[in-house]
Biopython code that builds the backbone (N, CA, C, O; Angstrom):
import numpy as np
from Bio.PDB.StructureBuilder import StructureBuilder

atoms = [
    (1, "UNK", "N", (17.352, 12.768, -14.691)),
    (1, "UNK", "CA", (18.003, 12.734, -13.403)),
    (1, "UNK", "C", (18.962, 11.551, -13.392)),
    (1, "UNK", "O", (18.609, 10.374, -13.468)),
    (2, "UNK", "N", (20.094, 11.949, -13.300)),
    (2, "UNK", "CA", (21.088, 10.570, -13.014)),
    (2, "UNK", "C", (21.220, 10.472, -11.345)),
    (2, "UNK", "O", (21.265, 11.447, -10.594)),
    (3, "UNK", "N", (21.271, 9.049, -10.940)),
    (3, "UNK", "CA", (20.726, 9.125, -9.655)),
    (3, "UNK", "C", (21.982, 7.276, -9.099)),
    (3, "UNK", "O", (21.794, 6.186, -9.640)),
    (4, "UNK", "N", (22.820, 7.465, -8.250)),
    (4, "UNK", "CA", (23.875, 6.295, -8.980)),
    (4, "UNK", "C", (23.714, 5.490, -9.490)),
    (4, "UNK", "O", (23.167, 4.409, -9.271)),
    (5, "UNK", "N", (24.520, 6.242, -10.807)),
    (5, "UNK", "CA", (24.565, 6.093, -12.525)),
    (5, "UNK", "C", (23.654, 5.696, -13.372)),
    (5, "UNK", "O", (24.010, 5.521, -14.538)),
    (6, "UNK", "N", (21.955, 5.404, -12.912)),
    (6, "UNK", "CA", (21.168, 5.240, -13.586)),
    (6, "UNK", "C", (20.872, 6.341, -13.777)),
    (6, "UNK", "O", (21.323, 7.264, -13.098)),
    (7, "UNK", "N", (19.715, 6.559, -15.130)),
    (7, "UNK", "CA", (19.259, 7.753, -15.446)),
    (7, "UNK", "C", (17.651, 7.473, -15.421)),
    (7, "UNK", "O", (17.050, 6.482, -15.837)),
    (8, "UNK", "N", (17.151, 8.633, -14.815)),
    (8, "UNK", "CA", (15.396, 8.746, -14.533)),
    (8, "UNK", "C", (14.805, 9.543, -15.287)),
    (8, "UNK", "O", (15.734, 10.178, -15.784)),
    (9, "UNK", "N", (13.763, 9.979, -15.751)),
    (9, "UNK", "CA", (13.171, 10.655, -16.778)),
    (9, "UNK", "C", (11.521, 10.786, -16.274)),
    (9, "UNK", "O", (10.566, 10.012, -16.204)),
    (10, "UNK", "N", (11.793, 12.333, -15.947)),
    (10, "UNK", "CA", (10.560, 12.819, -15.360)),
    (10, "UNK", "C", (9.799, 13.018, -16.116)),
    (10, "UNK", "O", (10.252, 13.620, -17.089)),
    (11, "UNK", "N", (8.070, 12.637, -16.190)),
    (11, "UNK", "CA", (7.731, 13.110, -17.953)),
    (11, "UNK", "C", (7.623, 14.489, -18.237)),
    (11, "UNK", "O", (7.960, 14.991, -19.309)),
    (12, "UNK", "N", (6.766, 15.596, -16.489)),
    (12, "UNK", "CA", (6.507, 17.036, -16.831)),
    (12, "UNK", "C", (7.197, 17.342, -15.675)),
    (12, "UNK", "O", (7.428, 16.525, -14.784)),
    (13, "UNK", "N", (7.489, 18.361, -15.672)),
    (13, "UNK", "CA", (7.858, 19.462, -13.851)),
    (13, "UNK", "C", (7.634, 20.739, -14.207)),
    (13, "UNK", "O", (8.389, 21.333, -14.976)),
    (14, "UNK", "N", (6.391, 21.367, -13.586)),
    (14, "UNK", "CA", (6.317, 22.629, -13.654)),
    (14, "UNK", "C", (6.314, 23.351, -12.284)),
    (14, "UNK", "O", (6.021, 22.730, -11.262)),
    (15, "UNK", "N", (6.639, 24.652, -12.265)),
    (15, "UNK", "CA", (6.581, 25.227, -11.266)),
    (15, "UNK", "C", (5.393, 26.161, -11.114)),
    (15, "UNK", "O", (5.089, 27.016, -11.945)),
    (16, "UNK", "N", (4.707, 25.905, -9.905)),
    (16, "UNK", "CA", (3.203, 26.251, -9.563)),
    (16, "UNK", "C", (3.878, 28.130, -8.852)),
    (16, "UNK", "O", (4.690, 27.896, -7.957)),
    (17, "UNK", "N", (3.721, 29.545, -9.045)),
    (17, "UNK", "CA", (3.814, 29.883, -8.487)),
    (17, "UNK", "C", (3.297, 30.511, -7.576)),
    (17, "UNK", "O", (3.997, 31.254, -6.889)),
    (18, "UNK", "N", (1.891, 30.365, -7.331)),
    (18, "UNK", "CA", (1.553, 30.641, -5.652)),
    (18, "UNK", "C", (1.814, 29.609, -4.792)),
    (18, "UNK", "O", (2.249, 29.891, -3.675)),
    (19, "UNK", "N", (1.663, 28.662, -5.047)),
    (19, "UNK", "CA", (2.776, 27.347, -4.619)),
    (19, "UNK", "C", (3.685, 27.493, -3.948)),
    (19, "UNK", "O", (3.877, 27.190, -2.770)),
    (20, "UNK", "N", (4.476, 28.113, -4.896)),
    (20, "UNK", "CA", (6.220, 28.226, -4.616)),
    (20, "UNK", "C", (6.586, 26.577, -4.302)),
    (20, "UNK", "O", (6.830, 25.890, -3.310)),
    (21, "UNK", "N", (6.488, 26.423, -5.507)),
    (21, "UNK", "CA", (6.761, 24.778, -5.361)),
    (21, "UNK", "C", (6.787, 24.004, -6.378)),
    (21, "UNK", "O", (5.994, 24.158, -7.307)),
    (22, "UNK", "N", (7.667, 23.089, -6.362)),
    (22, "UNK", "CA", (7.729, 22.277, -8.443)),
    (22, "UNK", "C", (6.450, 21.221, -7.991)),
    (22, "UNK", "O", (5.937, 20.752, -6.975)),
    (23, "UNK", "N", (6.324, 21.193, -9.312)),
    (23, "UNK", "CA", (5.103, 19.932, -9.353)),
    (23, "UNK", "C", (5.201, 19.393, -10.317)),
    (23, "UNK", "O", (5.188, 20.062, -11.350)),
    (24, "UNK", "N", (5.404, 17.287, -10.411)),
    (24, "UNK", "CA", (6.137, 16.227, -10.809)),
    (24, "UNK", "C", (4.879, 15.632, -11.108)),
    (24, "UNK", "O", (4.025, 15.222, -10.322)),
    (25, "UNK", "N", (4.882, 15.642, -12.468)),
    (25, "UNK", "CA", (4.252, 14.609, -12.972)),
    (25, "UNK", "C", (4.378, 13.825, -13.950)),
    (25, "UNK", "O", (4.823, 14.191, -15.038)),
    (26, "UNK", "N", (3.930, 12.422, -13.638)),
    (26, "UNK", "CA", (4.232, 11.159, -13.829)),
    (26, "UNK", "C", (3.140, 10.799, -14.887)),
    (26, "UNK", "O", (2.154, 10.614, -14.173)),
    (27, "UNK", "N", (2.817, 10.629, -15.951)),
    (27, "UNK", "CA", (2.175, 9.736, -16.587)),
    (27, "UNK", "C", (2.166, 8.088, -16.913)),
    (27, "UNK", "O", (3.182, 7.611, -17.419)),
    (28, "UNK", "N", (1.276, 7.411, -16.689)),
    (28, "UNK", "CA", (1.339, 5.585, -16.525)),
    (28, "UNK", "C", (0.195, 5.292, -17.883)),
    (28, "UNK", "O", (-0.767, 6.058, -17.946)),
    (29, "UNK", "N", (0.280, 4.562, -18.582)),
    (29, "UNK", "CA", (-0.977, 3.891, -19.647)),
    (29, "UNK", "C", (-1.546, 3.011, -19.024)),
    (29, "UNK", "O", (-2.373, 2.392, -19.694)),
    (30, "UNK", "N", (-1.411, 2.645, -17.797)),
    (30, "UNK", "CA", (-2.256, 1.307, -17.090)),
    (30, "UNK", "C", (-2.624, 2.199, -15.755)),
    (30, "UNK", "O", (-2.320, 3.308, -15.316)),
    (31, "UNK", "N", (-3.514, 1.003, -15.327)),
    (31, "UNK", "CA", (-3.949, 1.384, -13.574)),
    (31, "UNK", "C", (-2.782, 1.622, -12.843)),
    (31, "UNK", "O", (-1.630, 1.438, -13.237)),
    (32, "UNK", "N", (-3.239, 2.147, -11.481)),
    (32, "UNK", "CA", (-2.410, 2.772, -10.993)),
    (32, "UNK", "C", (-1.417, 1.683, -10.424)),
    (32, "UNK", "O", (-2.224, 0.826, -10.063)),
    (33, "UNK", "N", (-0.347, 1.259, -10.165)),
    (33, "UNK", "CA", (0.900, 0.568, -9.429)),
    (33, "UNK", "C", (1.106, 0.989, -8.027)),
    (33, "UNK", "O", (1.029, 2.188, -7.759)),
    (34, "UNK", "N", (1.400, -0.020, -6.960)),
    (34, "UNK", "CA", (1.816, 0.444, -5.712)),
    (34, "UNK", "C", (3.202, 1.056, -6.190)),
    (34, "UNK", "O", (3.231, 2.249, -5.886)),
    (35, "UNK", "N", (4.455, 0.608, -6.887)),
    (35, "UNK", "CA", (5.494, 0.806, -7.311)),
    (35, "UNK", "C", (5.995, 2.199, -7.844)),
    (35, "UNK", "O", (7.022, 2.879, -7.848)),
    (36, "UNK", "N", (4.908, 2.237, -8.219)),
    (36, "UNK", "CA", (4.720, 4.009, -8.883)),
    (36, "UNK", "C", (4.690, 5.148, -7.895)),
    (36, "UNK", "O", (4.901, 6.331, -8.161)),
    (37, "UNK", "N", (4.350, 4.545, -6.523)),
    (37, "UNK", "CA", (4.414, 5.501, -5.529)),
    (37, "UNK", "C", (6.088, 5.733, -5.116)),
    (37, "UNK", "O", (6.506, 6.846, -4.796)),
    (38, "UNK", "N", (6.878, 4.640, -5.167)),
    (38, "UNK", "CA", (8.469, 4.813, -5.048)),
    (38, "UNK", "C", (9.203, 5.337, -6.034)),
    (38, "UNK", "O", (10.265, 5.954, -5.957)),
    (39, "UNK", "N", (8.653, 5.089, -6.833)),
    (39, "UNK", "CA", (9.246, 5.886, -8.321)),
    (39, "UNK", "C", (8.901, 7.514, -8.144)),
    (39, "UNK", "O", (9.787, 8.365, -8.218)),
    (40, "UNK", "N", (7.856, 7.750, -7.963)),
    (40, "UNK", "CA", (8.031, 9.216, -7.838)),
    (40, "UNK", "C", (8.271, 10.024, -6.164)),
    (40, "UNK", "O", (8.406, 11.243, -6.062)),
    (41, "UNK", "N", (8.283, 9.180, -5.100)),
    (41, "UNK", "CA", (8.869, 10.101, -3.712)),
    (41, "UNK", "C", (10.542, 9.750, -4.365)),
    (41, "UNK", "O", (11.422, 10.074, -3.568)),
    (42, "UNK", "N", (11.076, 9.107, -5.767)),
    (42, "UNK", "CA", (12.688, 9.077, -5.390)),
    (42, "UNK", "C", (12.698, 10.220, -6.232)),
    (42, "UNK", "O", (13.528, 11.065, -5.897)),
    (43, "UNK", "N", (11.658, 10.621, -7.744)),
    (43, "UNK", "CA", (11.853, 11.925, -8.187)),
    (43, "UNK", "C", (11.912, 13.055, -6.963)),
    (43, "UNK", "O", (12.983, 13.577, -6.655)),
    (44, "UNK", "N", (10.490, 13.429, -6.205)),
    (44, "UNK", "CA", (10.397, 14.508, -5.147)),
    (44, "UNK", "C", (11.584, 14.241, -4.459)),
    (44, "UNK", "O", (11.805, 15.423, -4.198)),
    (45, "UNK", "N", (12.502, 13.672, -3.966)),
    (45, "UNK", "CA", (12.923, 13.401, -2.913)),
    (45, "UNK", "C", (14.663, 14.766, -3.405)),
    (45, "UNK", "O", (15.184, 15.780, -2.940)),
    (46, "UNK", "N", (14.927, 13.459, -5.011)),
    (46, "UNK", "CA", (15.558, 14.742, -5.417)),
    (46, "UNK", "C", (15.560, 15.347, -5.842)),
    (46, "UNK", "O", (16.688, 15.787, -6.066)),
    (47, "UNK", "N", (14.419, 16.091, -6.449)),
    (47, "UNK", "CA", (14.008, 17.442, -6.586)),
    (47, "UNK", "C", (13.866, 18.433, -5.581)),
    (47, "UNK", "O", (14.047, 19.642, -5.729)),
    (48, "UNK", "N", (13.487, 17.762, -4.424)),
    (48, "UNK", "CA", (13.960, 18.107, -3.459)),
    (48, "UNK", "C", (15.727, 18.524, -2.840)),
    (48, "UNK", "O", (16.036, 19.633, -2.403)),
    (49, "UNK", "N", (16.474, 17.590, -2.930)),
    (49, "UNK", "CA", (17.783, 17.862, -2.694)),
    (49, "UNK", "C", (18.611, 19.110, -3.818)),
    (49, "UNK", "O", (19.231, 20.101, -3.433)),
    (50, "UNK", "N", (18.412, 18.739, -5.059)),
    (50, "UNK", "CA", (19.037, 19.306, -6.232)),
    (50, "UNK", "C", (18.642, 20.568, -6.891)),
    (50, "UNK", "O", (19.468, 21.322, -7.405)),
    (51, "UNK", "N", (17.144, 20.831, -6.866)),
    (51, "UNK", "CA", (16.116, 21.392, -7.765)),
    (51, "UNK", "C", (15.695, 22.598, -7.005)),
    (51, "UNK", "O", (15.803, 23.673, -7.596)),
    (52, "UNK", "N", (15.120, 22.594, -5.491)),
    (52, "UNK", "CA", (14.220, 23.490, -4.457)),
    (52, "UNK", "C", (15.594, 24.572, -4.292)),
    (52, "UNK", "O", (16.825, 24.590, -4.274)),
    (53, "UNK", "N", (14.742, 25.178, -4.220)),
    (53, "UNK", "CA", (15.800, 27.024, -4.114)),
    (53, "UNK", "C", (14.691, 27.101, -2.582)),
    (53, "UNK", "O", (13.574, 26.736, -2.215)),
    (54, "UNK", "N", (16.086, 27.948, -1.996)),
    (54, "UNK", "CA", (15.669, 28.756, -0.977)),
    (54, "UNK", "C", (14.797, 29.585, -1.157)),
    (54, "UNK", "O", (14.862, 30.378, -2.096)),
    (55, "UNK", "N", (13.388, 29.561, 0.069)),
    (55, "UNK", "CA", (11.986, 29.697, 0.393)),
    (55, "UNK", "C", (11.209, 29.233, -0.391)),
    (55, "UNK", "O", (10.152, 29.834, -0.198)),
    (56, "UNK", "N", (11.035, 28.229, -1.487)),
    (56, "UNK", "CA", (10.458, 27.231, -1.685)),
    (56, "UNK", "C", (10.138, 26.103, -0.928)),
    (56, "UNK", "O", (11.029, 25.512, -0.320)),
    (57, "UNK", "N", (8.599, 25.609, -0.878)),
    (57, "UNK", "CA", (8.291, 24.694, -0.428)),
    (57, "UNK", "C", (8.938, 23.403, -0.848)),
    (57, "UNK", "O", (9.819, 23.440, -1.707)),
    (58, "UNK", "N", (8.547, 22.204, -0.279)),
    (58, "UNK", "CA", (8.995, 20.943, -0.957)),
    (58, "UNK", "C", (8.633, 20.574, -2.122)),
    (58, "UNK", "O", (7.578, 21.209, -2.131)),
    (59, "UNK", "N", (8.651, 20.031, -3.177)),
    (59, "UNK", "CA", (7.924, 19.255, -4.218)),
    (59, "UNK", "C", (6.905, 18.831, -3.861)),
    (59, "UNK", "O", (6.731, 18.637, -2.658)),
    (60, "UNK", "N", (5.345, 18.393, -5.313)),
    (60, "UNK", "CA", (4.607, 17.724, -4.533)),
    (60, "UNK", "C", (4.518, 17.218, -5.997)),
    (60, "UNK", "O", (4.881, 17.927, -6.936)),
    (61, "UNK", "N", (3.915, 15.698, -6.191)),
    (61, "UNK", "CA", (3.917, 14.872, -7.248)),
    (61, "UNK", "C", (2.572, 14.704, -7.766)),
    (61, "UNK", "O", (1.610, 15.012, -7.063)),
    (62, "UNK", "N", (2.421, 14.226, -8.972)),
    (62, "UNK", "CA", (0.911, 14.028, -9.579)),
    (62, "UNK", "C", (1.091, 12.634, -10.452)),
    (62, "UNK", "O", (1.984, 12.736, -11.293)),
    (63, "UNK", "N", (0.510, 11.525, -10.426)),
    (63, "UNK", "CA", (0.970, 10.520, -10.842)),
    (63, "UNK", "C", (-0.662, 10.174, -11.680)),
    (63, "UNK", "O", (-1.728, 9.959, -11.103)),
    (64, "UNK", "N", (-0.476, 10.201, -12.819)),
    (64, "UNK", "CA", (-1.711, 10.513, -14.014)),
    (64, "UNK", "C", (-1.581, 8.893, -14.584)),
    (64, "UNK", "O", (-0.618, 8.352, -15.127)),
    (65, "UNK", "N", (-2.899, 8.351, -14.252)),
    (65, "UNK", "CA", (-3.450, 6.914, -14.892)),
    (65, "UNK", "C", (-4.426, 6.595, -15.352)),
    (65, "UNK", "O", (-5.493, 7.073, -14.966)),
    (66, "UNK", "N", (-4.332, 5.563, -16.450)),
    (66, "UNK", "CA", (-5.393, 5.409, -17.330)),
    (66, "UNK", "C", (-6.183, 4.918, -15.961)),
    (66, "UNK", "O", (-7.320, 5.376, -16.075)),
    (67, "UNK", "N", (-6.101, 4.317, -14.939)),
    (67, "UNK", "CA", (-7.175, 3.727, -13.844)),
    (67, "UNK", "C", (-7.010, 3.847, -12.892)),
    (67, "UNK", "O", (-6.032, 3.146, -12.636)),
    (68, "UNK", "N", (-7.416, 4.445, -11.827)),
    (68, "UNK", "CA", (-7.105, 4.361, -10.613)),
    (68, "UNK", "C", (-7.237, 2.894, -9.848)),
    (68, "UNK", "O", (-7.743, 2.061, -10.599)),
    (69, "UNK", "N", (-6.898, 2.372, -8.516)),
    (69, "UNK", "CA", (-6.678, 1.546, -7.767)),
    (69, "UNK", "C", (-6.883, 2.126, -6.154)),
    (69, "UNK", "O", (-6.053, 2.135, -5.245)),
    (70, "UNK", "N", (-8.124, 2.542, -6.157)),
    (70, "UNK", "CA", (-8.462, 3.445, -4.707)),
    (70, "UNK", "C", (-8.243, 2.177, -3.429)),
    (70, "UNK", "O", (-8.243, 2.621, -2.281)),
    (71, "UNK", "N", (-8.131, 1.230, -3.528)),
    (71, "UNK", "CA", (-7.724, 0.288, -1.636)),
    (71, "UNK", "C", (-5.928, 0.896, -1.771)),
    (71, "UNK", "O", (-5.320, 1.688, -1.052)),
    (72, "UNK", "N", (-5.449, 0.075, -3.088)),
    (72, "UNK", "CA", (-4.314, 0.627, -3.077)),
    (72, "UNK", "C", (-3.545, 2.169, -2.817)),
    (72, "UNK", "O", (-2.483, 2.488, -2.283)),
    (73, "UNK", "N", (-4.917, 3.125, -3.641)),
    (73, "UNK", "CA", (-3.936, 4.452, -2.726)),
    (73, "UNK", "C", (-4.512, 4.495, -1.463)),
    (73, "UNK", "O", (-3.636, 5.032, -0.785)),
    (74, "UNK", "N", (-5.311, 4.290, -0.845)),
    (74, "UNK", "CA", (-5.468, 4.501, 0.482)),
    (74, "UNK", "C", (-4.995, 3.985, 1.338)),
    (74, "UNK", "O", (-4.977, 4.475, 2.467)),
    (75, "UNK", "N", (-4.319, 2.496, 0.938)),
    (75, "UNK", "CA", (-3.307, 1.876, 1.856)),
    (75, "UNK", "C", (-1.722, 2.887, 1.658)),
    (75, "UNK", "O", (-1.092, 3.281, 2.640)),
    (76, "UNK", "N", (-1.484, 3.044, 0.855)),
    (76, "UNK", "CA", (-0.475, 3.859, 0.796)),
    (76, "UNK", "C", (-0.276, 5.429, 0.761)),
    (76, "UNK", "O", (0.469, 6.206, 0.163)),
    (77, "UNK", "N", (-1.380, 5.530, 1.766)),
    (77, "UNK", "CA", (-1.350, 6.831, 2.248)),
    (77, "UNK", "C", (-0.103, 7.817, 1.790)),
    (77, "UNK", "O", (0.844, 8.295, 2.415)),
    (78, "UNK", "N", (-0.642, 7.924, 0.079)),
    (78, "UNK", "CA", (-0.140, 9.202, -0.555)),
    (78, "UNK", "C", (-0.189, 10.599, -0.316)),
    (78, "UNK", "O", (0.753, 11.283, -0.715)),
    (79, "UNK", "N", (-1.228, 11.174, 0.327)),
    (79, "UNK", "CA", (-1.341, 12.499, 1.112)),
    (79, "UNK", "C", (-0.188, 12.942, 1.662)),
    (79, "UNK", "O", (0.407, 13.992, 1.419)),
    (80, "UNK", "N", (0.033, 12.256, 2.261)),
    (80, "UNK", "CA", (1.241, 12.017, 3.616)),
    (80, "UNK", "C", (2.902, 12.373, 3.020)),
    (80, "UNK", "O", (3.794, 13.012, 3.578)),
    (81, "UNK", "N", (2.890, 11.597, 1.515)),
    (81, "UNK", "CA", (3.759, 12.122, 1.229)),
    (81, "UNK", "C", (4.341, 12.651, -0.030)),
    (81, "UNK", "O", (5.396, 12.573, -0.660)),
    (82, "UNK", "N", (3.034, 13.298, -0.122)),
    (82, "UNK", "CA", (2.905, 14.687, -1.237)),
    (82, "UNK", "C", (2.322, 14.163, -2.626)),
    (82, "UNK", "O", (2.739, 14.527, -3.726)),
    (83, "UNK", "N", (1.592, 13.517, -2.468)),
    (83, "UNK", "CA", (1.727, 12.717, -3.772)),
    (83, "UNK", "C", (0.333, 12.412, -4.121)),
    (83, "UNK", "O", (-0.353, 12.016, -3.179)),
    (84, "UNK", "N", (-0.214, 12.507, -5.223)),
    (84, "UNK", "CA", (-1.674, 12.296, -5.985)),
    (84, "UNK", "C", (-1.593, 11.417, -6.623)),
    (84, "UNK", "O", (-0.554, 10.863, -6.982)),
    (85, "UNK", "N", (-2.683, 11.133, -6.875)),
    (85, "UNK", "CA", (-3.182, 10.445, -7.713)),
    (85, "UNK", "C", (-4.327, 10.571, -8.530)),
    (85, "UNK", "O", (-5.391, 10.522, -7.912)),
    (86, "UNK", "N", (-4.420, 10.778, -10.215)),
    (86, "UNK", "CA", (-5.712, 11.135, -10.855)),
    (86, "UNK", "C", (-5.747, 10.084, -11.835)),
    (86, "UNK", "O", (-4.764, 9.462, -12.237)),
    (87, "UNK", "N", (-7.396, 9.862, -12.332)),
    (87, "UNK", "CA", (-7.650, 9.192, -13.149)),
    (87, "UNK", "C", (-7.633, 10.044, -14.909)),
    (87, "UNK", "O", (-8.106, 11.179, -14.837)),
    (88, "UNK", "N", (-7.234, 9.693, -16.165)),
    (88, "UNK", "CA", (-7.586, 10.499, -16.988)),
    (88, "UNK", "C", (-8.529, 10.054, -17.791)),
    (88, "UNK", "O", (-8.897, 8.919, -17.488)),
    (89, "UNK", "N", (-9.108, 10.560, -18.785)),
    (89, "UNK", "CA", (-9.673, 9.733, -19.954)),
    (89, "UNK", "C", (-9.265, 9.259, -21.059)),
    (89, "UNK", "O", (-8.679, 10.008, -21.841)),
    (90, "UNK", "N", (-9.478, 7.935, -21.368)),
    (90, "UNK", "CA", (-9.029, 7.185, -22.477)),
    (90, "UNK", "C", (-9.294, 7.322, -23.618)),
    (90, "UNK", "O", (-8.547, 7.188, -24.588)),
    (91, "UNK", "N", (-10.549, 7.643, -23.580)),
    (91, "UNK", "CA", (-11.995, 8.205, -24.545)),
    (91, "UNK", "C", (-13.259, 8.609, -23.804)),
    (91, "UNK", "O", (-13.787, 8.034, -22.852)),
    (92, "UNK", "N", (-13.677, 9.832, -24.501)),
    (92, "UNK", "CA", (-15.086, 10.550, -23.866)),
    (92, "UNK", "C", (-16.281, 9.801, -23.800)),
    (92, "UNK", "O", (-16.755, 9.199, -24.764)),
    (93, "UNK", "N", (-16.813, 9.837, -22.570)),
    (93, "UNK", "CA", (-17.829, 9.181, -22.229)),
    (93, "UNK", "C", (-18.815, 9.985, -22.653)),
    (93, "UNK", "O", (-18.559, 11.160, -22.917)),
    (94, "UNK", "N", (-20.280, 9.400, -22.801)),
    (94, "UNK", "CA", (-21.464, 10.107, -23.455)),
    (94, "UNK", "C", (-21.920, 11.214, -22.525)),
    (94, "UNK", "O", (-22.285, 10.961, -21.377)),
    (95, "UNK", "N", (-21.899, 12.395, -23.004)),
    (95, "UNK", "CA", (-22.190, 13.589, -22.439)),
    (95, "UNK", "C", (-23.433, 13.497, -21.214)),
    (95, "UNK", "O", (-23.152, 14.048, -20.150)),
    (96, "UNK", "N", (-24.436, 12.999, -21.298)),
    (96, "UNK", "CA", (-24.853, 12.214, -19.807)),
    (96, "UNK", "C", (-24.125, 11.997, -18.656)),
    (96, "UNK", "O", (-24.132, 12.729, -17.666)),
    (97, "UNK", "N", (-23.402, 10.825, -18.825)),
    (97, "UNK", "CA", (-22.515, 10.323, -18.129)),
    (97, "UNK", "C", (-21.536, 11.414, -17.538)),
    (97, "UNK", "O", (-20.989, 11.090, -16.484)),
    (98, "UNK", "N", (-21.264, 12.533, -18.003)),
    (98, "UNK", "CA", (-19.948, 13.318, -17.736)),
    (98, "UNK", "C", (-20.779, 14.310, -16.941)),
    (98, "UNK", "O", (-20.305, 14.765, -15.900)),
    (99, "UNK", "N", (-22.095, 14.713, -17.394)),
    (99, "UNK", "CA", (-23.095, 15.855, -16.793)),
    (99, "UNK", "C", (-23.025, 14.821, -15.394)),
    (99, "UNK", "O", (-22.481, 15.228, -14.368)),
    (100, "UNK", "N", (-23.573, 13.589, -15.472)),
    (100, "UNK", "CA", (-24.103, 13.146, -14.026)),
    (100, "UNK", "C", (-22.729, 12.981, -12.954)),
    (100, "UNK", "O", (-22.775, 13.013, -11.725)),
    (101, "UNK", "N", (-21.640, 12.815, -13.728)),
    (101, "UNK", "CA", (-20.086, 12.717, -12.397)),
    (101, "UNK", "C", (-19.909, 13.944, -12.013)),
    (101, "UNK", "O", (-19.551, 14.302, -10.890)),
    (102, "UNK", "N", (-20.194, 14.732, -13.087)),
    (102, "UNK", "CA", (-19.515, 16.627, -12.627)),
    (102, "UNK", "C", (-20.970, 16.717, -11.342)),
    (102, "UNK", "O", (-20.707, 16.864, -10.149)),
    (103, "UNK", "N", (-21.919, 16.642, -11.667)),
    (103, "UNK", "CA", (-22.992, 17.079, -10.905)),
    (103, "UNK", "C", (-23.484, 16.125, -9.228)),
    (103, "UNK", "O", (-24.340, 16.375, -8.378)),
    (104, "UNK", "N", (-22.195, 14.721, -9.395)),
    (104, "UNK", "CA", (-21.556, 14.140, -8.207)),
    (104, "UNK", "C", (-21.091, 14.812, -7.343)),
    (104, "UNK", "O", (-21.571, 15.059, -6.236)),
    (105, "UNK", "N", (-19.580, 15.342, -8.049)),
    (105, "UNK", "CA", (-18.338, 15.215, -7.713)),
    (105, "UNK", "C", (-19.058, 17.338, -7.045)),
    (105, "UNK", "O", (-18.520, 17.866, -6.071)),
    (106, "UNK", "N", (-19.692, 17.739, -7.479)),
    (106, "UNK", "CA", (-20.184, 19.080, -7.275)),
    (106, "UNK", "C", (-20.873, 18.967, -6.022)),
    (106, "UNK", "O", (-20.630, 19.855, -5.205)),
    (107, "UNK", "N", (-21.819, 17.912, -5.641)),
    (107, "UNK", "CA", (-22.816, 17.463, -4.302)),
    (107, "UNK", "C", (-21.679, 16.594, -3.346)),
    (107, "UNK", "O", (-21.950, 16.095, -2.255)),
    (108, "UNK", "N", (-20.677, 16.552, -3.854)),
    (108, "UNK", "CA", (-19.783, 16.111, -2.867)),
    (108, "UNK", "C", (-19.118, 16.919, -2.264)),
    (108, "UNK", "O", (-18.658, 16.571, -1.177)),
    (109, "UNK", "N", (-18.887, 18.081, -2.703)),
    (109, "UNK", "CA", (-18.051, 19.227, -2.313)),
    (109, "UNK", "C", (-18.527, 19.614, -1.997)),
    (109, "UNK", "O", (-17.770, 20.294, -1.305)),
    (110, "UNK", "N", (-20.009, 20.138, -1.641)),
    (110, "UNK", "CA", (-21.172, 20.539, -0.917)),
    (110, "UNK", "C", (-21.457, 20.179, 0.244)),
    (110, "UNK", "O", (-21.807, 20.936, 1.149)),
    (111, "UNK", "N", (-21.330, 18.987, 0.312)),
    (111, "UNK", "CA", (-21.015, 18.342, 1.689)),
    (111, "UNK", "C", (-19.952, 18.402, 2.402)),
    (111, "UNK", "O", (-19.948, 18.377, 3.633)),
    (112, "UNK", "N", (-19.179, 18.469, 1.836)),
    (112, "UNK", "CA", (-17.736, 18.337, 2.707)),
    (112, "UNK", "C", (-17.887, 19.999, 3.196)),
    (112, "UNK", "O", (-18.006, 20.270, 4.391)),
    (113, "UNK", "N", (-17.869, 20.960, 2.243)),
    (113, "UNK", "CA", (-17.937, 22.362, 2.598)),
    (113, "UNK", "C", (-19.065, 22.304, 3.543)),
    (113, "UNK", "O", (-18.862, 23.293, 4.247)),
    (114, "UNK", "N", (-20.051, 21.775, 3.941)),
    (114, "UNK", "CA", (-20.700, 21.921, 4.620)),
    (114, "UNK", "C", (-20.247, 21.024, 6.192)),
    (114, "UNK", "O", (-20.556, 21.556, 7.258)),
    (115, "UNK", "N", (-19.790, 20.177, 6.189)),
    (115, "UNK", "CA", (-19.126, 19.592, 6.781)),
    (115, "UNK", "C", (-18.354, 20.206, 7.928)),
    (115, "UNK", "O", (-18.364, 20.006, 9.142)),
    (116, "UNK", "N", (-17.703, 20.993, 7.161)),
    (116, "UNK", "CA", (-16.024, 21.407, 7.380)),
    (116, "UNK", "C", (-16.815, 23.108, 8.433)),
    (116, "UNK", "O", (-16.325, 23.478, 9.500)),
    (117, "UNK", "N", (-17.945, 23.770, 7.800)),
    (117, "UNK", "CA", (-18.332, 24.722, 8.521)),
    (117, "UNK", "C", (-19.082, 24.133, 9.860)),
    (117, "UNK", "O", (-19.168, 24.889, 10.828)),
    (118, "UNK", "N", (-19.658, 22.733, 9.950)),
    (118, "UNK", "CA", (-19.848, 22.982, 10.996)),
    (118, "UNK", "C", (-19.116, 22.374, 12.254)),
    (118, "UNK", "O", (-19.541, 21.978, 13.339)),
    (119, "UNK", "N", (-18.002, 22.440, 11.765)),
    (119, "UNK", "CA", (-16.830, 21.777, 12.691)),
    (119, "UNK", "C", (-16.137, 23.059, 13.500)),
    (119, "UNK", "O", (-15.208, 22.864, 14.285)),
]
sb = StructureBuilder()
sb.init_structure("model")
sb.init_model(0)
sb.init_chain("A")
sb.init_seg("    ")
for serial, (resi, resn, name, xyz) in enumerate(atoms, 1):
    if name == "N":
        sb.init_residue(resn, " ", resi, " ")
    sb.init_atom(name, np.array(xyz, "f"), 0.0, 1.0, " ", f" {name:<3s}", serial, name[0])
structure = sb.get_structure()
């Protein structure tokens, strides 16, 4: 993306299609950056202007780090403006360890789904 006269370099953009929508993602080798959140609403922003075809939704971004920084995304209420944040792996943790987060992250969604029905 040349953007005045600098040039930007998105690492992936694919297009999701039940979506109907590009999706920007960012790869980082370190924890996550507040900075990294401006770097990619200026990708969405013109991917947005340049990129979105008529009846397409807006862009939405994925910003992939060796670490997350959860006060930091929650102060910068990324939701809001389209934008994720995931942790990846560096190296595989001992198959334990991966059984007991999946079997977390599974009783968490259990709750919330349960949550959410009785609202």
């Amino acid at each position: 993306m040349l953007i005045d006269g600098d040039s930007f370099k998105l690492d992936l953009l694919f297009y999701h299609r039940k979506l109907k929508r590009l999706v920007a993602i960012d790869l980082k080798l370190d924890r996550f950056k507040a900075q990294y959140k401006g770097q990619m609403e200026l990708y969405l922003r013109y991917l947005e202007k340049y990129e979105t075809e008529k009846g397409e939704d807006s862009p939405i971004g994925l910003i992939l780090c060796a670490e997350g920084s959860k006060e930091q995304i929650e102060l910068l209420q990324l939701e809001e403006s389209g934008i994720r944040v995931a942790e990846y792996l560096v190296e595989l943790s001992a198959k334990e360890l991966l059984q007991k987060k999946l079997h977390n992250v599974i009783e968490k969604e259990r709750e919330r789904l349960q949550m959410k029905k009785l609202k």
